[in-house]
C-alpha positions as CSV (number, residue, x, y, z in Angstrom):
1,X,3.7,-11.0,21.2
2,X,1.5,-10.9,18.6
3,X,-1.3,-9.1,20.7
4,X,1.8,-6.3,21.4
5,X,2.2,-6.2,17.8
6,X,-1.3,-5.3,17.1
7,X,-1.6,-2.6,20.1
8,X,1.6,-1.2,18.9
9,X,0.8,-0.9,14.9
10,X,-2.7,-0.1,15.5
11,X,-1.8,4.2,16.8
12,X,-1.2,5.1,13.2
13,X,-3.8,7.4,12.7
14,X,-7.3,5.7,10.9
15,X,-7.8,7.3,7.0
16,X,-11.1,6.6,4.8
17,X,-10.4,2.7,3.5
18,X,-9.2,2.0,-0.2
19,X,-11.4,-1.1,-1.2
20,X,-8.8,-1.5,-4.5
21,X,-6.4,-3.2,-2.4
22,X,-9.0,-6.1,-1.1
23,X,-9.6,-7.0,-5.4
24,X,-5.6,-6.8,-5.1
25,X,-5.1,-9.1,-3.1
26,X,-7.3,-11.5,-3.8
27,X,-6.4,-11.3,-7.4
28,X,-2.7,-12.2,-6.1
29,X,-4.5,-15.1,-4.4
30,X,-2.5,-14.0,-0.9
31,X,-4.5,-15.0,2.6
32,X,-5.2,-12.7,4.5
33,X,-7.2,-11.7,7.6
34,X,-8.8,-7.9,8.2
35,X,-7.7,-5.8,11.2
36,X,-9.7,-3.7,13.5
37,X,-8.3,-1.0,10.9
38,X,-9.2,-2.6,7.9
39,X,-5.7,-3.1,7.7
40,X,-4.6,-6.5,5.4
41,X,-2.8,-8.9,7.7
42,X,-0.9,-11.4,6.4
43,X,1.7,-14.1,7.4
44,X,4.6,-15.9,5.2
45,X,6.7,-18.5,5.2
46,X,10.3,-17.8,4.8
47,X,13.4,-19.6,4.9
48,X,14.5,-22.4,7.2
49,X,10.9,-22.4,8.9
50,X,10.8,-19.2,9.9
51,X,7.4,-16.7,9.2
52,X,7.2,-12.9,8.7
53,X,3.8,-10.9,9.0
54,X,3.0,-8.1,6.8
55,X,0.1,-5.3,6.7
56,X,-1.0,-4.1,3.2
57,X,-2.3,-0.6,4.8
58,X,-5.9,-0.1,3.2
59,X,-6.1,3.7,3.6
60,X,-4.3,5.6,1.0
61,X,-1.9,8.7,1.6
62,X,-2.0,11.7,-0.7
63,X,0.6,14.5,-1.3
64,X,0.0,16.4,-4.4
65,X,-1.3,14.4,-7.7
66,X,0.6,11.4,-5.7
67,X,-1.4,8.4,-4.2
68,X,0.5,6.1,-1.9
69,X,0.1,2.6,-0.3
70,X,2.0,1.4,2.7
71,X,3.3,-2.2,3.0
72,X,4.5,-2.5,6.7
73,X,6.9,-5.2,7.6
74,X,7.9,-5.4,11.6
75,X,11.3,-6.7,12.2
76,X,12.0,-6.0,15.9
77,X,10.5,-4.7,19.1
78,X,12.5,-2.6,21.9
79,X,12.6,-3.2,25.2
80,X,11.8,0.4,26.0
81,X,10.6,3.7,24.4
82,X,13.9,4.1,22.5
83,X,15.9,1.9,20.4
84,X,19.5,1.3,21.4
85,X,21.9,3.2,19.4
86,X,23.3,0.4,17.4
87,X,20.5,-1.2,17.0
88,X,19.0,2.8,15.4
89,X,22.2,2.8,13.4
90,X,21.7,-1.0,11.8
91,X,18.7,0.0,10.3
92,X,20.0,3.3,9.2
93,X,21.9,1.7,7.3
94,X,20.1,-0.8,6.1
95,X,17.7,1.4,4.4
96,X,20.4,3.2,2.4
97,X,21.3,-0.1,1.4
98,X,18.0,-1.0,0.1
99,X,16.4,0.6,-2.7
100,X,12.3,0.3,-2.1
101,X,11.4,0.6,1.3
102,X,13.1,2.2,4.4
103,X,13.1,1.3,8.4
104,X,10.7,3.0,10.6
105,X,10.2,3.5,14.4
106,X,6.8,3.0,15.3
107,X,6.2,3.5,18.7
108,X,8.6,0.8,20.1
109,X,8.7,-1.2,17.2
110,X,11.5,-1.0,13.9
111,X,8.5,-1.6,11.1
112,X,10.6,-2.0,7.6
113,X,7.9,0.1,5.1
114,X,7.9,0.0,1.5
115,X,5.8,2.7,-0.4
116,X,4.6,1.8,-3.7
117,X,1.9,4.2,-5.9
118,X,-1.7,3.2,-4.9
119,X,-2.8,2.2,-8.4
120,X,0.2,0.1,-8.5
121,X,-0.1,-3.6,-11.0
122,X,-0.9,-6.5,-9.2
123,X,2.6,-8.1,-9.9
124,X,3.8,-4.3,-8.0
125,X,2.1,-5.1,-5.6
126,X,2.8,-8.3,-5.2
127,X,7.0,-7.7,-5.5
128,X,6.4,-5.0,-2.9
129,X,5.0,-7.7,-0.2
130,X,8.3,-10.3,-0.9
131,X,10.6,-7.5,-0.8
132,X,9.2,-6.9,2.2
133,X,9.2,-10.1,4.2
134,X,12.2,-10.6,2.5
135,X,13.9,-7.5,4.3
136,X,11.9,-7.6,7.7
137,X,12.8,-11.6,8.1
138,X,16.4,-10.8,7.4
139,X,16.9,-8.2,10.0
140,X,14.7,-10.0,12.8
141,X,17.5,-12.7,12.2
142,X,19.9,-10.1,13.2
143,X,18.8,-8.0,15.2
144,X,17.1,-10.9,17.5
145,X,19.9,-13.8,17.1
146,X,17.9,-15.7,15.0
147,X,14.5,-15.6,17.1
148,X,10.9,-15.7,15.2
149,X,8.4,-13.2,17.0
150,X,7.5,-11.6,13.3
């Protein structure tokens, strides 16, 4: 699954690599592992023995004066192209329910994304990647009865 997982994250278009986030993380003192992309892959332990892998995006988005980085959490993976409806409508509204990050689709995959400024403290940075895992952990639970693919 985990090979899916990579193929399947890996279409977001490649941007010029921020190396802030490397001295970031290592500052945090979080493992982690590189991607083809340059992409920060890393896996935690949650409750009850269960995992949940995150990516720290390394490029950096721009819109304006702002600078954004991307912490992607995936939570679920569809059996086709297309999500079933109440599975589309769950995260819906989970994401209005949740105040820093939101559920995306990414290809066939529901990828919970939290979007945090690029120059973001370390302890930002760090509370972005738990609120992650927390979120994306949660919904696998529900979304898969209780399976551990993520």
């Amino acid at each position: 699954m985990l090979v899916l997982l990579a193929v399947g994250l890996a279409g977001a278009p490649a941007h010029a690599q921020d190396a802030r986030i490397k001295q970031q993380l290592d500052a945090i003192g979080h493992d982690y592992e590189v991607d083809d992309d340059g992409d920060y892959r890393m896996v935690f332990e949650t409750e009850n023995g269960r995992s949940q892998l995150v990516f720290v995006i390394s490029n950096v988005e721009r819109y304006g004066s702002h600078q954004v980085r991307e912490i992607w959490a995936p939570a679920y993976q569809a059996p086709g192209d297309d999500f079933p409806a109440v599975v589309a409508n769950k995260l819906l509204e989970d994401s209005e329910e949740n105040k820093l990050g939101a559920w995306v689709k990414q290809g066939d995959m529901a990828v919970y994304v939290v979007k945090i400024d690029a120059q973001a403290s370390n302890d930002a940075l760090d509370d972005a990647i738990e609120y992650a895992v927390k979120i994306a952990d949660q919904m696998e639970i529900v979304l898969t009865d209780g399976d551990d693919e993520f």
